[in-house]
Steps between C-alpha positions, in 0.01 A plus 500: 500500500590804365736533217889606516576515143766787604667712244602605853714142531701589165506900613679448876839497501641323859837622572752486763819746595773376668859551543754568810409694820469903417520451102198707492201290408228614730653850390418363133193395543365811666641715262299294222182575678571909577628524121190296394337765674316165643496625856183655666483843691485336848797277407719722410385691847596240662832446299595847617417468837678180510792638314563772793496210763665217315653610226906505379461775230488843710225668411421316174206224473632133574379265240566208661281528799228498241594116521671416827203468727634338757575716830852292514529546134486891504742525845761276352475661083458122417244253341402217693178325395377489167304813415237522194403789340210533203519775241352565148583661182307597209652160329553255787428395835787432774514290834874614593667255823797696691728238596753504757831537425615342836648125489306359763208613318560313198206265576301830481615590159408124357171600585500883349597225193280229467190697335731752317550513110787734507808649713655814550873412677591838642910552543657807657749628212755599803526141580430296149382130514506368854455147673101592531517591173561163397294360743203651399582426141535157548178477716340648216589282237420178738135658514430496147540887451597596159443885405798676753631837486786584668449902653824617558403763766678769669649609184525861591766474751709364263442762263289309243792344374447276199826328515326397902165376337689319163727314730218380808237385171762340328640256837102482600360344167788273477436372876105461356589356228697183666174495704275461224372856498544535097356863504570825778431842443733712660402864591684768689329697717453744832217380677525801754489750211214306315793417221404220204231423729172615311653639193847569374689743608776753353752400784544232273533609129714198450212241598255430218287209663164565666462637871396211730149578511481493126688195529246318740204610274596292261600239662350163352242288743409165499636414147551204566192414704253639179640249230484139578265192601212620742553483840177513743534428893265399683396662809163414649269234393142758368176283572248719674204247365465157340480634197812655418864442621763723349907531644574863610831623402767716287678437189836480544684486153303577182153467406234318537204408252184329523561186296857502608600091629677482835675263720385523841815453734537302698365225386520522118135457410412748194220691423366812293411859623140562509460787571704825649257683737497802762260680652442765221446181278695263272845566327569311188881556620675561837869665471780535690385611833165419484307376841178311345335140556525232254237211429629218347322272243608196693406378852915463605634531847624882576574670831671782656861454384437347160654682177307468112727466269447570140743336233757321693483397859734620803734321713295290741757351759529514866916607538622759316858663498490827628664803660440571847463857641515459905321797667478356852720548789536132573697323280379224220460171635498261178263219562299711750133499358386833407192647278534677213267698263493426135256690256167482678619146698608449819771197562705270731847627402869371583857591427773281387810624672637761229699448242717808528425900640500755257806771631293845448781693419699330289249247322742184599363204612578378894429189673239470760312303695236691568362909418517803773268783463559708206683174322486403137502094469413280199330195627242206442196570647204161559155579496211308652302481178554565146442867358502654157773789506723612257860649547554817594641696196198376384254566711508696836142388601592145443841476574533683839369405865569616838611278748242504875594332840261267552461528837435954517435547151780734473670569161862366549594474086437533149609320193526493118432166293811449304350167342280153611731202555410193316513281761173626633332414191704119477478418805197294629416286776502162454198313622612157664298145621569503859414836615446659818117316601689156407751535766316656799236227428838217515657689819139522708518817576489859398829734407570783630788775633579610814724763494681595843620853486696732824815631592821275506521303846109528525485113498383467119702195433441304802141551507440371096720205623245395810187539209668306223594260741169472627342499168778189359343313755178498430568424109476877414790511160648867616816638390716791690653813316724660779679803415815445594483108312381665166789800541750199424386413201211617325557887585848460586550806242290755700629712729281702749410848378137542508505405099688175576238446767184534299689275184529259781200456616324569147741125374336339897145639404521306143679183607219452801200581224670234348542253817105603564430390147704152527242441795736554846430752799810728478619637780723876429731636725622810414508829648371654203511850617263671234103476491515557124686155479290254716204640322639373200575162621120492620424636127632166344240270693179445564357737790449182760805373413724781620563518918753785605639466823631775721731401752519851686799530756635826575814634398648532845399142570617402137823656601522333810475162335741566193487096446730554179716787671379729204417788749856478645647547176287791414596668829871433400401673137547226327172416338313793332148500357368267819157517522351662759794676581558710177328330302076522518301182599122540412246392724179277371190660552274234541706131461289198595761384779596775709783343743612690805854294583537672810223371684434182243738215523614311165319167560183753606523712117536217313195380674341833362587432157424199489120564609479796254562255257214280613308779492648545167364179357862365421483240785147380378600162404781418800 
């Protein structure tokens, strides 16, 4: 493995521009590159050319369709997705994001932000400091981004006035400031006319600080990532023979030395470095940066995931408090299972429901249930194992993750680690005499769950009746969870928005891994609408102790029935959120009982339950 020791890590600057629609930054950031002179001959071809076709300034070159490459971009003069852009000085390195300015692209601008060590907030001087001014600010400051500078553009048209530039800086830093933003630069400029952008310009004799590209050359990076303990995460497991076995990976806060002792986490064990090796031989020393394989003195348990830890250890806990980005178009459903990615490891991942949304454009705190796309939330988040992470001022490699649907894979959110909460370090469980063996052996038979799932009126209810009865006589202990019973109590809270939904079926799915574990065939009959959700209650037990049911009945013919007259009432308007009506009901793909109530009488699908679960095993003993 070939070494990344990179002077190039410590000499690239990531930054992002953002401000309100038409402030100018694509303008900004093209004019950096032409008065870089940064641009190649067929580029600036091409800018011409594309200048005549697209362009807003006449017959002048367009800077910003150096960045807007999107065809709906350049017809509407607007930034839509996220554009990068890499340039190069004679000091320093740049990977520049163009952000949109738009509000229903916010969710692209947190990610412009999450890899970036410094902002430029552009502000048309016209207009002064606007909502998505303060939006962007405060999104900012939430993502850990500390060097800003405020480019107060458009300057011209107001006829360079310093009295215009005093009086925006002044209101700006003090806005910051609240926000935690203790230092801004503040520079006026003309992006269009190339003003303050490379170096200073006499249209402003009054202004004595440095033209923004000055300003982002010396820019400080990863200050606070090059002092510190060492921080080395694992990311593949190196054992090509069985003679050597060495864990691949980069050092993510300091350095580390041969000799150095480290806690391997999880897990705690401790150990010394070895040796530091690469392909072009061994290092005595790996810095910030650096992709190399460590051997370790010590035969310990490492894998993909783990974190060494020089000096003192990291957070190891498996529920952190955190703040939720939502990028997906479907709303957060706390309690829904997701996956998330952590470092190098990928986890079972939950949401409490949030403890209040984060108002963009004011900073306030708002109640919420749940997060939209593009919504702010602070939250408790549950893992399915313990990881080592660290908060996120601290550490962005350690203290963010991204949020994927477990079912597509899709990336639906982000979040920051704000801190561990103790009670997943204090709480253990507690082992006990009688356990689960001792009380299927007492009851004579094996536990298990058979969860009934369909549309209301499919005939849920009455067909777990005819099998519990059935099983109560022949000496089978069974218990019944029936929606509309456990709505009067035990969920009486929830409502039925898809997020009440999946909270109440996440409570049914834990009290019937309970039920299972107390010995007793539970029988669960709920429509429990979403996939996600029954998966999860098959999660919690063994695999041949989970049987879902479908009772299939069309809608038309669940209509017809309307037992309950629920279908009447949402004719008459006067239910909303009815499933199957506006309201989505997923399918099984492959249950073990697949009941057709249209051609199958009750008395005949209990019967095919009830030899499923003789073909289960469960009716071994009776």
């Amino acid at each position: 493995m070939r070494s990344r020791n990179r002077e190039d890590e410590t000499g690239l600057l990531r930054f992002l521009t953002c401000g309100s629609v038409d402030d100018g930054k694509s303008t900004l950031i093209g004019r950096l590159l032409y008065e870089s002179k940064l641009l190649y001959a067929d580029q600036l071809t091409a800018l011409r050319a594309d200048s005549s076709r697209y362009g807003t300034r006449g017959a002048e070159l367009d800077f910003a369709l150096l960045v807007d490459g999107l065809a709906a971009e350049r017809e509407q003069g607007i930034t839509i997705d996220v554009a990068y852009r890499f340039f190069a000085t004679g000091d320093r390195r740049f990977i520049v994001a163009d952000t949109p300015g738009h509000e229903q692209y916010t969710r692209n601008m947190v990610t412009g932000a999450s890899t970036a060590d410094a902002a430029v907030i552009l502000l048309d001087a016209r207009k002064g400091i606007l909502t998505q001014t303060r939006r962007h600010t405060i999104l900012v400051a939430l993502l850990g981004i500390r060097h800003v500078a405020l480019a107060v553009n458009k300057l011209d048209l107001m006829d360079y006035s310093r009295s215009v530039f005093d009086d925006i800086s002044e209101r700006y830093r003090a806005f910051a400031a609240e926000l935690g933003i203790a230092e801004v630069t503040c520079i006026p400029m003309a992006a269009v006319e190339g003003t303050n952008v490379v170096t200073t310009s006499d249209r402003t004799p009054w202004y004595e600080g440095s033209a923004l590209l000055e300003w982002l050359e010396s820019v400080p990076i990863h200050e606070a990532e090059q002092v510190g303990p060492a921080r080395f995460l694992v990311q593949w497991v190196n054992r090509p023979d069985d003679t050597f076995r060495g864990f691949s990976g980069r050092v993510l806060r300091g350095t580390l030395r041969v000799g150095d002792e480290v806690h391997v986490l999880p897990g705690g064990r401790k150990s010394k470095v070895e040796r530091i090796t690469t392909m072009d031989g061994d290092l005595p020393c790996a810095v910030l940066g650096s992709s190399v394989t460590v051997v370790l003195a010590d035969e310990v348990d490492v894998s993909r995931g783990s974190v060494l830890a020089a000096e003192e250890p990291l957070d190891v806990a498996d529920a952190f408090q955190a703040h939720v980005v939502w990028l997906d178009e479907h709303e957060l459903l706390p309690g829904r299972r997701y996956l998330a990615k952590l470092g190098a490891s990928t986890v079972g991942f939950s949401v409490d429901r949030p403890k209040h949304r984060i108002d963009v454009d004011t900073g306030a705190r708002l109640p919420a249930k749940t997060l939209a796309a593009g919504e702010i939330g602070v939250a408790n988040v549950h893992l399915d194992r313990p990881v080592a992470a660290e908060p996120y001022h601290t550490s962005r490699d350690l203290g963010s993750f991204i949020v994927l649907d477990r079912l597509s894979n899709r990336t639906v959110g982000a979040g920051m680690i704000d801190f561990a909460l103790r009670r997943s370090a204090n709480v253990r469980w507690q082992a006990v005499t009688v356990d689960k063996q001792a009380r299927v052996a007492r009851n004579g038979h094996r536990p298990c769950v058979v969860w009934f799932t369909g549309l209301s009126g499919a005939g849920k209810s009455t067909i777990a009746d005819l099998v519990e009865k059935a099983l109560h006589a022949r000496g089978v202990h069974t218990f019944l969870l029936d929606g509309d019973n456990i709505r009067q109590g035990l969920n009486a809270d929830l409502g039925f928005t898809d997020a009440d939904r999946v909270e109440n079926i996440r409570r049914i799915a834990e009290v019937s891994a309970l039920l299972v574990d107390a010995g007793l065939v539970v029988l669960v009959s709920f429509i429990s609408p979403f996939r996600a959700e029954r998966e999860l209650a098959r999660g919690l037990v063994e695999r041949d102790e989970f049987c879902e049911v479908y009772v299939d009945t069309p809608l038309e013919e669940a209509r017809r029935r309307d037992p309950k007259g629920l279908y009447a009432k949402v004719r008459r308007g006067e239910l909303a959120n009815f499933t199957g009506i506006d309201s989505p009901y997923e399918p099984p793909f492959e249950p073990e009982v697949w009941l057709d109530t249209t051609t199958s009488s009750p008395d005949s699908a209990a019967e095919q339950v009830l030899a499923k679960l003789r073909e289960m095993g469960i009716l071994d003993e009776h």
